[in-house]
Every structure is written in C-alpha cells, then in structure tokens.
C-alpha positions in Angstrom: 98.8 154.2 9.0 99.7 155.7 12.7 97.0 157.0 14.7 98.1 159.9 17.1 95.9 160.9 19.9 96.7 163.7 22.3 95.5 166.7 24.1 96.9 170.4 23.4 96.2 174.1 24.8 95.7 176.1 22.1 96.7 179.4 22.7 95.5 183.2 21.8 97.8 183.0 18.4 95.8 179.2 17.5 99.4 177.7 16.6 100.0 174.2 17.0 103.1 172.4 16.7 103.8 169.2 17.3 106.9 166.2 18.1 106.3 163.4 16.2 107.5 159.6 17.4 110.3 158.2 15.7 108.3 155.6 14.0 106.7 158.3 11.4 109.4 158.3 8.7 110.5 161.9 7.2 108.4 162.4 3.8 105.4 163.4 2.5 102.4 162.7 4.7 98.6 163.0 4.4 98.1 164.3 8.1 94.0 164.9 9.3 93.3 166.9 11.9 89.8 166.6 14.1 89.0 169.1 16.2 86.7 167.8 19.0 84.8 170.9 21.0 83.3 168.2 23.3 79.8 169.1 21.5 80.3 165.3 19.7 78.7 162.7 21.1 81.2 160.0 22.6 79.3 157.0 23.3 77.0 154.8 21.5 73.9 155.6 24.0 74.9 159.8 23.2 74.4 158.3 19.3 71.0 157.1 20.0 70.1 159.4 22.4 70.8 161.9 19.6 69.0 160.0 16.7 65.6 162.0 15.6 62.1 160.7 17.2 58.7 159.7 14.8 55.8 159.2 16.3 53.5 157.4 13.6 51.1 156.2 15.9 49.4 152.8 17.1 49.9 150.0 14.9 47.0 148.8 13.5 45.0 146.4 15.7 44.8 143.7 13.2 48.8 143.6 11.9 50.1 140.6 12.0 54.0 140.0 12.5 54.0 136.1 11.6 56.2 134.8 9.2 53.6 133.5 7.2 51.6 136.2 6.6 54.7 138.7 5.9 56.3 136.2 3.8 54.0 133.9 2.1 53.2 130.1 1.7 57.2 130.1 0.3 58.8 131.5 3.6 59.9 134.9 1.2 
C-alpha cells in the first residue's frame, strides 16, 4: 500500500487530477480519497478536548478504591 499526501486548489468546476510517482504500477487500484475541511481535529489534545463531558457527581464518601475491597480475599 502507498500513502500519498498532498495539498490541491480545487477550483469552481471541483476537478481534480492528479501525477502519480512512478512507483504506483499501471492497473487496477482501490484509490480513497479524504477530504479534510480543517473542521477535524488534528491532535490527540483536539480528540480529548472534543470527547463529551458527564457530570455524575461526588463520589460517595465511604468508596473505597483498595484492592482488597474491589477484588476480594483472592486478589480478583
């Protein structure tokens, strides 16, 4: 698989054509195309910026975290 990245004007008539290197061999070719409007978040901190907020509350004042009482007397 060859991944292509570039940057094009797309004009009034939205036509797009494009030189491929010489590495792609003529044939048949499964080709995708991603059109980014700059709307998609680009970084990992834009991801979790992005990622939807619940507010459930305070935790209950007597909730324990240990191991021991989440798991048991066998550690499971």
């Amino acid at each position: 698989m060859t991944t292509i990245e570039t940057i094009v004007d797309i004009g009034p008539n939205r036509h797009l054509a494009i030189q491929l290197p010489d590495e792609v061999a003529p044939g048949r070719h499964r080709v995708v195309l991603q059109i980014d409007d700059g709307q998609t978040p680009r970084s990992q901190a834009d991801l979790v910026a992005n990622l939807p907020r619940l507010d459930l509350g305070p935790w209950p004042e007597n909730l324990s975290l240990r191991r021991e009482d989440m798991y048991g007397d066998d550690g499971r």
